[in-house]
Every structure is written in C-alpha cells, then in structure tokens.
N, CA and C atoms as an extended XYZ file, in Angstrom:
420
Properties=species:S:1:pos:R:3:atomname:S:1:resname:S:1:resid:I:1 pbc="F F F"
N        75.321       91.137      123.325 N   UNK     1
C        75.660       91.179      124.729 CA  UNK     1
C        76.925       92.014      124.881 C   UNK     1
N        77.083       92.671      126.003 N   UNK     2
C        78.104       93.519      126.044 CA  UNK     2
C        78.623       93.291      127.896 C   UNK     2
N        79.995       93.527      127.855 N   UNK     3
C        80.681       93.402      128.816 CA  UNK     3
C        80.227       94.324      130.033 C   UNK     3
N        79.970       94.039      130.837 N   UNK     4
C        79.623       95.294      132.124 CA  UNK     4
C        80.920       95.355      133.090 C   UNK     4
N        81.107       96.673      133.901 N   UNK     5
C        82.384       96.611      134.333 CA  UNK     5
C        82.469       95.764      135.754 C   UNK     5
N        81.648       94.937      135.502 N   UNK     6
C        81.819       93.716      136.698 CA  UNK     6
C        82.227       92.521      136.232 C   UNK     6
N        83.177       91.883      136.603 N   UNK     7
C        84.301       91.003      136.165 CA  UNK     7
C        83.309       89.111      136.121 C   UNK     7
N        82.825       89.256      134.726 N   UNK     8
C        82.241       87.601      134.418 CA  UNK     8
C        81.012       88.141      134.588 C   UNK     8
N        79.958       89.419      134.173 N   UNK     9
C        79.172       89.484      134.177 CA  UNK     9
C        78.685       90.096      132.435 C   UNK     9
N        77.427       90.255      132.231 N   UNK    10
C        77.224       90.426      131.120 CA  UNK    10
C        75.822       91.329      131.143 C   UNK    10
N        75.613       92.165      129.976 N   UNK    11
C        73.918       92.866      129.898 CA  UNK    11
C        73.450       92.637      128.067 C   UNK    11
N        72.436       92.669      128.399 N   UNK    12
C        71.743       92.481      127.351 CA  UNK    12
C        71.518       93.768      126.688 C   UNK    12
N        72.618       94.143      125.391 N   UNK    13
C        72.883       95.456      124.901 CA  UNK    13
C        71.153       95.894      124.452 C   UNK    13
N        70.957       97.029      124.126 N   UNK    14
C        69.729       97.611      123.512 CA  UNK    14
C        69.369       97.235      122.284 C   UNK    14
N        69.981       96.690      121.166 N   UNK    15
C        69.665       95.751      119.810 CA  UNK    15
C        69.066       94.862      120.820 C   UNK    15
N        70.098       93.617      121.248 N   UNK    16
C        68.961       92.238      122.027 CA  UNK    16
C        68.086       92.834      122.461 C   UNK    16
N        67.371       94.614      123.252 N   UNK    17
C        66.363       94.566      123.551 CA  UNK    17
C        65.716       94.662      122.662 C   UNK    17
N        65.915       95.440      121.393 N   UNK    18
C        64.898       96.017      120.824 CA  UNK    18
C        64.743       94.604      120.022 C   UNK    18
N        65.650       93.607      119.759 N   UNK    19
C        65.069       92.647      118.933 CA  UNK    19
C        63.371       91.769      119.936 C   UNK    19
N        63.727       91.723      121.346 N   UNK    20
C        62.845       91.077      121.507 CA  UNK    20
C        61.829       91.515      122.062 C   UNK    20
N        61.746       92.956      121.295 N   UNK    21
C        60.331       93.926      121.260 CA  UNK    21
C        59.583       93.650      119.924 C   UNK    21
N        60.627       93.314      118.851 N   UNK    22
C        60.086       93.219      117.074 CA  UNK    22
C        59.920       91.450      117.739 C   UNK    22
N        60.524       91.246      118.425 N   UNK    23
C        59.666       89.629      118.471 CA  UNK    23
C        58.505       89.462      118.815 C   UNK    23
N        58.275       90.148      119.405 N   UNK    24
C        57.076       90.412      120.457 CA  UNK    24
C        55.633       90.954      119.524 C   UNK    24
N        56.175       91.946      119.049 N   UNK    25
C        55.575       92.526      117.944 CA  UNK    25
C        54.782       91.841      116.734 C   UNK    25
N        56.121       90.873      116.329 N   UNK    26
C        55.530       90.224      115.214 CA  UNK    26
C        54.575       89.024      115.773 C   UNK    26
N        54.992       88.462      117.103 N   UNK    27
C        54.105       87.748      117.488 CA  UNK    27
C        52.519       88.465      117.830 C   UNK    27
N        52.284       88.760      118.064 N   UNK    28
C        51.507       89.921      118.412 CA  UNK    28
C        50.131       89.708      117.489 C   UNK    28
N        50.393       89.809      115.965 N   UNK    29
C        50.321       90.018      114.497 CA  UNK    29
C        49.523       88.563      114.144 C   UNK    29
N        50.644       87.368      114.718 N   UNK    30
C        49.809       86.361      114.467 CA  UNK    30
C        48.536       86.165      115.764 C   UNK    30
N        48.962       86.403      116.956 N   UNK    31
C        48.185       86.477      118.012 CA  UNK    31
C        46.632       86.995      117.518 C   UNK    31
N        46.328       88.479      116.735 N   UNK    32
C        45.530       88.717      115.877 CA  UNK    32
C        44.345       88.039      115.594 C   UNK    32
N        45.328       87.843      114.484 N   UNK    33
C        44.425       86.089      113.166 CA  UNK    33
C        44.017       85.233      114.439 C   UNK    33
N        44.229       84.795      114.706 N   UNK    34
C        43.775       83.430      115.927 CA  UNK    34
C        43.050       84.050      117.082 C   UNK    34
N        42.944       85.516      117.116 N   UNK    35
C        41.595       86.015      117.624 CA  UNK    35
C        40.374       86.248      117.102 C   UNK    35
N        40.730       86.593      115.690 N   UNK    36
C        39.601       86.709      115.087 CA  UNK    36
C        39.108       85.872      114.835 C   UNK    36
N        39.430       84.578      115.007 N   UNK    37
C        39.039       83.132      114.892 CA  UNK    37
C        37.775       82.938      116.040 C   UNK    37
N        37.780       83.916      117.264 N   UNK    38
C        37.206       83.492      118.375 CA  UNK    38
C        38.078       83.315      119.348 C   UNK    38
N        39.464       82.812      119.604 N   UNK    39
C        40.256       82.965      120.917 CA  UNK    39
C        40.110       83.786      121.708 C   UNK    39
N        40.567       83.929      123.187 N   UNK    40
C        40.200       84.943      123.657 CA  UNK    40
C        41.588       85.609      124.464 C   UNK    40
N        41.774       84.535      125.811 N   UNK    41
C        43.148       85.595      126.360 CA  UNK    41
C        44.284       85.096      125.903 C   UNK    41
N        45.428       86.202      125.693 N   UNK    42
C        46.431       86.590      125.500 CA  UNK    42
C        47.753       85.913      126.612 C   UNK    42
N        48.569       85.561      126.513 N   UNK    43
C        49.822       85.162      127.801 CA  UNK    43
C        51.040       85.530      126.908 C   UNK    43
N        51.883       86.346      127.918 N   UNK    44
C        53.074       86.951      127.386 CA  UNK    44
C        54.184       85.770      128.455 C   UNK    44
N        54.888       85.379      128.294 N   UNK    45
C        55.500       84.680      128.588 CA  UNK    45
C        57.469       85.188      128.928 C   UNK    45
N        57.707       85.273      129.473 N   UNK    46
C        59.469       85.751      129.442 CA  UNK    46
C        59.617       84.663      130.339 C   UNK    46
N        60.958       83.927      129.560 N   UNK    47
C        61.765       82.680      129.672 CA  UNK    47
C        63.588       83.397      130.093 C   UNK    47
N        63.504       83.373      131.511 N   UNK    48
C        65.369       84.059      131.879 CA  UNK    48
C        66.015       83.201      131.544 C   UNK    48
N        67.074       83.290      130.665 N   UNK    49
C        68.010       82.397      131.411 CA  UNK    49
C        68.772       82.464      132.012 C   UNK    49
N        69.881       81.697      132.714 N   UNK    50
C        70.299       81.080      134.114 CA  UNK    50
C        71.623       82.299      134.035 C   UNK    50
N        71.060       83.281      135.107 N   UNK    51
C        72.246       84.606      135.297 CA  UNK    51
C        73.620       84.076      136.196 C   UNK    51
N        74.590       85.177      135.428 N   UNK    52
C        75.730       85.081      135.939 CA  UNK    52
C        75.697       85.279      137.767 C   UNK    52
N        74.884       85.712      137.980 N   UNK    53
C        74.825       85.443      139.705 CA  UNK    53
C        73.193       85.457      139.928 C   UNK    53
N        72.716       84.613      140.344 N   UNK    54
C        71.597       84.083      141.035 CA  UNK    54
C        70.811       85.795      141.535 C   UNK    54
N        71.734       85.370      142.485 N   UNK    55
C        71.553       86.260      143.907 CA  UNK    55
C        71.094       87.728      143.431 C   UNK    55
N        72.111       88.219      142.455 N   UNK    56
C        71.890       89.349      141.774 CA  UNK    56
C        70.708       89.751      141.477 C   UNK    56
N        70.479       88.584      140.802 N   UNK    57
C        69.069       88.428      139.780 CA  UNK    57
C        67.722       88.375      140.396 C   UNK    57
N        68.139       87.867      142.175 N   UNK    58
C        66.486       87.816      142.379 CA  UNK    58
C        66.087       88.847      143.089 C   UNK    58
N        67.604       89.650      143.825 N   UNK    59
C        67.608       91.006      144.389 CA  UNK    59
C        66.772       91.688      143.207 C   UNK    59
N        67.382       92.095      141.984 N   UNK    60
C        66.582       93.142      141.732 CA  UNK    60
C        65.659       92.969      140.716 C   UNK    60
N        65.214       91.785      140.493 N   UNK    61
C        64.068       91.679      139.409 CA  UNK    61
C        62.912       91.291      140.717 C   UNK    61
N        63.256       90.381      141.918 N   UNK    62
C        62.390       90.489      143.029 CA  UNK    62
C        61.863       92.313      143.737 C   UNK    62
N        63.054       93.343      144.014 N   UNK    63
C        62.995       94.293      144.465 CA  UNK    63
C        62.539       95.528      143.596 C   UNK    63
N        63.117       95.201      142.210 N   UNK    64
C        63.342       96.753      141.452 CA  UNK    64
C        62.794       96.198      140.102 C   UNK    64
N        62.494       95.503      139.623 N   UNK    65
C        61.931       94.981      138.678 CA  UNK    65
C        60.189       94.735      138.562 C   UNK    65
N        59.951       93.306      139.108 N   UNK    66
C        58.622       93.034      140.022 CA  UNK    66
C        57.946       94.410      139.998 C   UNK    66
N        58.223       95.483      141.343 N   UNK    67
C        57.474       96.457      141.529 CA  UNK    67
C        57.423       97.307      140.306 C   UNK    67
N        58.151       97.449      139.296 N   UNK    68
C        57.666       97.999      137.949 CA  UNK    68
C        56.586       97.284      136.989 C   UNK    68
N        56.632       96.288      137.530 N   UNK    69
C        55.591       95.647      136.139 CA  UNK    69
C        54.191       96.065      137.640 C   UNK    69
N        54.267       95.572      138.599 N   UNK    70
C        53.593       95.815      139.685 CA  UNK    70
C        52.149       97.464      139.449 C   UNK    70
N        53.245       98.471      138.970 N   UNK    71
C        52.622       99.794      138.959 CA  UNK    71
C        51.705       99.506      137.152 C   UNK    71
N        52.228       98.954      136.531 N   UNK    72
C        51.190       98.855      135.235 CA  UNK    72
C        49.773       98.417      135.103 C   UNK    72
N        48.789       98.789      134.905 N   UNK    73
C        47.356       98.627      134.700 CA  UNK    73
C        46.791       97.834      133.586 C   UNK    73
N        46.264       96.724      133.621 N   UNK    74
C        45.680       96.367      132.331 CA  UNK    74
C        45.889       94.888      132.367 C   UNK    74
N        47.312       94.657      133.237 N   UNK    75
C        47.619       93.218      132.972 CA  UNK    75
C        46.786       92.235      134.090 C   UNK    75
N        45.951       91.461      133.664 N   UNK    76
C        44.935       90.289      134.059 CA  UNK    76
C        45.263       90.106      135.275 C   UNK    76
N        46.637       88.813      135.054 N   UNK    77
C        47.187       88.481      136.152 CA  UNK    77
C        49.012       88.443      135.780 C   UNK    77
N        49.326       87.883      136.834 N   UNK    78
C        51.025       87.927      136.525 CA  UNK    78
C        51.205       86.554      137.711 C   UNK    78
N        52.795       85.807      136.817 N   UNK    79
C        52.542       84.292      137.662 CA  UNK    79
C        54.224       84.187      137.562 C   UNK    79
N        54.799       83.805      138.548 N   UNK    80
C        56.011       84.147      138.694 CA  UNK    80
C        56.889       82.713      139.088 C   UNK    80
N        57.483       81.741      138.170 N   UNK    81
C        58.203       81.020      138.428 CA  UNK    81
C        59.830       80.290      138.599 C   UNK    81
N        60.221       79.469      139.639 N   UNK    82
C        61.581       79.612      139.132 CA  UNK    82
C        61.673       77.887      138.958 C   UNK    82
N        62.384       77.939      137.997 N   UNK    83
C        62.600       76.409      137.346 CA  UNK    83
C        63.360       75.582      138.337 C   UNK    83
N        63.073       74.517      137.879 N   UNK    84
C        63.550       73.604      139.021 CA  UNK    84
C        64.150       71.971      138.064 C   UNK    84
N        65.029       71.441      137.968 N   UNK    85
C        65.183       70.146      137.601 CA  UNK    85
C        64.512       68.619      138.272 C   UNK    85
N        63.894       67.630      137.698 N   UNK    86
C        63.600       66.383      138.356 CA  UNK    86
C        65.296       65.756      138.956 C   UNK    86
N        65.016       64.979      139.865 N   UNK    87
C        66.425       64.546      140.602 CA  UNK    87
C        66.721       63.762      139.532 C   UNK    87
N        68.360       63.741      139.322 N   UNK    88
C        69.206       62.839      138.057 CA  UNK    88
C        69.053       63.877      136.964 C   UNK    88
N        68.254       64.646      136.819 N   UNK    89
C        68.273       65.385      135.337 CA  UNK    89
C        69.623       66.953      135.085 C   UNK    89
N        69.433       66.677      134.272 N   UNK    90
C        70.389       68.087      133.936 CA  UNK    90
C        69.389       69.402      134.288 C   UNK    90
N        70.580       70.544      134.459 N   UNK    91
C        69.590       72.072      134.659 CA  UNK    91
C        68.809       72.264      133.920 C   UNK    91
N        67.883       73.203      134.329 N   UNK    92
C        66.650       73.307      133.293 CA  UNK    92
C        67.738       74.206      132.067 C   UNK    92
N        66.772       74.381      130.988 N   UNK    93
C        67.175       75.401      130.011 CA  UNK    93
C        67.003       77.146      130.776 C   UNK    93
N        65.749       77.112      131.087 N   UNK    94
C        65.997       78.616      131.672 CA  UNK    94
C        65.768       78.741      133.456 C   UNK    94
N        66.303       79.932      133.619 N   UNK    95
C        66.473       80.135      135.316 CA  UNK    95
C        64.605       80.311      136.246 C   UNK    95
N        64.037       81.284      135.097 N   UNK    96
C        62.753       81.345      135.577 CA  UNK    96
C        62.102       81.864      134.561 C   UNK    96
N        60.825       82.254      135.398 N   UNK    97
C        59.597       82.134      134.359 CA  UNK    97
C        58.437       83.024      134.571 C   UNK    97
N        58.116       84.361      133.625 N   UNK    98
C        57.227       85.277      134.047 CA  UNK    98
C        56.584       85.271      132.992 C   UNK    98
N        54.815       85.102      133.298 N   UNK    99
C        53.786       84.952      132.711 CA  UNK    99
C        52.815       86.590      133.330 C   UNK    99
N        52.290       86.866      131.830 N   UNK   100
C        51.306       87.771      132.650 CA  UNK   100
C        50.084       88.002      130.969 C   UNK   100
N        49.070       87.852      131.460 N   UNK   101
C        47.883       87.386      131.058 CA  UNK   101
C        47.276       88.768      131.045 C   UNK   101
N        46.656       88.630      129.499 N   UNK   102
C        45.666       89.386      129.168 CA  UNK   102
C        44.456       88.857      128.404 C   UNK   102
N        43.111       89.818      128.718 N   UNK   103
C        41.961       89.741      128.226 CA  UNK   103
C        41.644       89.276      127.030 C   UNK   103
N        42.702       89.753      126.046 N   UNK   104
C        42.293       89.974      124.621 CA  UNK   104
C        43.788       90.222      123.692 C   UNK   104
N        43.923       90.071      122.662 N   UNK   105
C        45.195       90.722      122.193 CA  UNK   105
C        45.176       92.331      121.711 C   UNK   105
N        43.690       92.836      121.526 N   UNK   106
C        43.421       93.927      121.831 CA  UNK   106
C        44.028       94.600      123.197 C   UNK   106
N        43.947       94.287      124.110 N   UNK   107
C        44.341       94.834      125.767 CA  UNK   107
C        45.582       94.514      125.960 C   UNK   107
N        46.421       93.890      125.272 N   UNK   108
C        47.749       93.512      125.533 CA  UNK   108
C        48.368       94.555      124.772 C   UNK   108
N        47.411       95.096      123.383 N   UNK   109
C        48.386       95.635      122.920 CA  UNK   109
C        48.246       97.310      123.957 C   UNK   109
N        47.415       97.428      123.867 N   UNK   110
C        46.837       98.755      124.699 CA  UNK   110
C        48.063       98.644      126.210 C   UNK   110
N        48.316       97.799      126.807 N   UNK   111
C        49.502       97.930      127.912 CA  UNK   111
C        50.354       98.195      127.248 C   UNK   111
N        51.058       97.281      126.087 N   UNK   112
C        52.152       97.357      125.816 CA  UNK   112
C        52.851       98.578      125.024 C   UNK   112
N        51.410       99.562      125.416 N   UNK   113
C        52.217      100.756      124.345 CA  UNK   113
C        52.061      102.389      125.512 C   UNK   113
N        51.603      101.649      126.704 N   UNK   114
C        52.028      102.599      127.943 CA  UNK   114
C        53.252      102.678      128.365 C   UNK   114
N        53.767      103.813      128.638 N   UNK   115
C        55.072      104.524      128.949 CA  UNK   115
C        55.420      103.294      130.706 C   UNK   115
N        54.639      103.252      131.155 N   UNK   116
C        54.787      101.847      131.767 CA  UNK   116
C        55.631      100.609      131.756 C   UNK   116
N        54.913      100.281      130.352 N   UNK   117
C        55.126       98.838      130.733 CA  UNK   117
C        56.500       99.305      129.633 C   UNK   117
N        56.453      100.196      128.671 N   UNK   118
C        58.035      100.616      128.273 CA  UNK   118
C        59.022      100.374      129.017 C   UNK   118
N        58.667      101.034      130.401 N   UNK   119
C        60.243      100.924      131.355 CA  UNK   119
C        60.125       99.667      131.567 C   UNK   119
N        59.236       98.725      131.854 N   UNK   120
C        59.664       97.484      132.554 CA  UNK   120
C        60.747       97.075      131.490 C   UNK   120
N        60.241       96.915      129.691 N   UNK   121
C        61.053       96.179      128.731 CA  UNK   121
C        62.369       96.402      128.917 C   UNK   121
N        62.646       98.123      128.803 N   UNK   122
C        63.617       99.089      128.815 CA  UNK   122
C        64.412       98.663      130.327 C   UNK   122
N        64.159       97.382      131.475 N   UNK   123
C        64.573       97.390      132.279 CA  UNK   123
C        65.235       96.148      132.460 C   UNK   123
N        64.545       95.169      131.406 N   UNK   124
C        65.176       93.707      131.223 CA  UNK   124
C        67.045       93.929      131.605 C   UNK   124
N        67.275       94.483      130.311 N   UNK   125
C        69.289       94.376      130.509 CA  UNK   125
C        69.400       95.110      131.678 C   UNK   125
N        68.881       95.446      132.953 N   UNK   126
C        69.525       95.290      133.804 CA  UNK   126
C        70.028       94.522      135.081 C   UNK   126
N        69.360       93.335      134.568 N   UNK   127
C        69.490       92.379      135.812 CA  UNK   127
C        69.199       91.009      134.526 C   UNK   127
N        68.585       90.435      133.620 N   UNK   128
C        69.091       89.602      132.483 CA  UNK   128
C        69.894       89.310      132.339 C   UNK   128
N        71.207       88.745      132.868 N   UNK   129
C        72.649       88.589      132.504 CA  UNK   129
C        72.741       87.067      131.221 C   UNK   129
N        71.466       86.464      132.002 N   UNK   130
C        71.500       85.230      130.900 CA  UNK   130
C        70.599       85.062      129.872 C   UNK   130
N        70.256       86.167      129.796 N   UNK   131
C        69.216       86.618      128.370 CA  UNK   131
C        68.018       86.261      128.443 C   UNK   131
N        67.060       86.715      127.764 N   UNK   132
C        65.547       87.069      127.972 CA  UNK   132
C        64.698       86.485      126.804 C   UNK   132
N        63.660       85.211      126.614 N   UNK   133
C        63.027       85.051      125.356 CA  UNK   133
C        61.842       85.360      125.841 C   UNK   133
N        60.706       85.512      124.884 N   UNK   134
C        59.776       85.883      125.057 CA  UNK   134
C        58.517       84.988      124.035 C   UNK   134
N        57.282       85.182      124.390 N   UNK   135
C        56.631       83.794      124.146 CA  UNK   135
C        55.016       85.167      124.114 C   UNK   135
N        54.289       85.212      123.297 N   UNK   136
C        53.233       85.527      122.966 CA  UNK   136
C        52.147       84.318      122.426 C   UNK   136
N        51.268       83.987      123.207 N   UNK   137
C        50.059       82.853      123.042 CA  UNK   137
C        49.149       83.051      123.281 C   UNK   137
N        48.463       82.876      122.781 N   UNK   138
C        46.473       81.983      122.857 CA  UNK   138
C        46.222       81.362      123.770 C   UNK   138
N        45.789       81.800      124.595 N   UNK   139
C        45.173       80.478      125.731 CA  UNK   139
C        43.902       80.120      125.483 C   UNK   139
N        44.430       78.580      124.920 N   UNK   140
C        42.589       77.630      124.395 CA  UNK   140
C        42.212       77.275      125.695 C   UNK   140
C-alpha cells in the first residue's frame, strides 16, 4: 500500500495488484481439476474492504468503475453487494461485494485475458483504499 497525496488515504500499489492477479490465476488452475470432474459455472468473487471514505468509493466504483466491467463481454451475470451488520454485531469484515459469473472456467478464462477486463483489474487501486480479495469458485 502506498500513501496517496490525500491526507489518511491509501492505494493499492501495483505488486498488491499484480499479487491478486497470480491469486486469481492460481485459483483458476484448481477451478480446472473440479471442472473436469463435471462442474460447471465459474463465480469470481471481489471482497472490498471498508475504504478510507465511503463516499469516495461508491462515487467511482458506482460511476467509473461499474461502467468498465459494464463494457466487457462474456461475463454471465454480475451481482453487486454492500455488507451490512445484524443489530448488536460488530462491522462486517468487508465494505462490499462483487460477484460475476461465468459459464465455464474455460469462458472465464477467455474474459480474463481481454484487454477489457485488464483495465477493470488495472483499475481496482483506484478507488480500493481498503484493499481488494478475490475468491474464484465452483458453483455446485
């Protein structure tokens, strides 16, 4: 993580991105094996966590973000959540929650290697202030 010149804010340097492209990747790999088993669709999962300003965060991953994954072809569906706590409980672990579903792990990989869906990854550290995990699964 690296300092941005806005005072208590933070970005997710290009190592954290590229690590959670080789995460992605290696998940990917096992995703595979458990197709060839017979599984069928694919769910990519990104887990935010809770940004140094809210507001920031829904301006432009709602405005300037969103409409980039928006222009990519291939992806099933896309499901867009923001976490919420039960009353008495502590904050959730992460701020929100973007799911987007594919056919096959064949077709996931086929998006994920369009100049496309590149910029979306390549677009995380700019509005991520509270960092980005990522979740590759099988939907039984």
């Amino acid at each position: 993580m690296r300092k941005t010149s806005r005072p208590g804010e933070t970005r997710i340097d290009r190592r954290s991105a590229l690590t959670l492209g080789v995460a992605a990747t290696a998940a990917l790999a096992a995703v595979r094996g458990a197709h060839a088993e017979g599984k069928g669709e694919v769910k990519v999962t990104v887990l935010y966590g809770t940004p140094k300003s809210p507001e920031d965060f829904e301006k432009y991953y709602l405005g300037k973000h969103m409409p980039l994954v928006d222009k990519v072809t291939g992806i099933k569906r896309a499901e867009l959540a923001k976490c919420i706590s039960p009353p008495g409980s502590p904050p959730p672990p992460f701020y929100r929650v973007t799911e987007l579903w594919f056919d096959s792990p064949e077709a996931m990989q086929k998006v994920m290697a369009t100049p496309e869906m590149k910029k979306v990854g390549e677009d995380v550290p700019n509005f991520a202030s509270g960092g980005a995990t990522i979740l590759v699964s099988i939907v039984e």
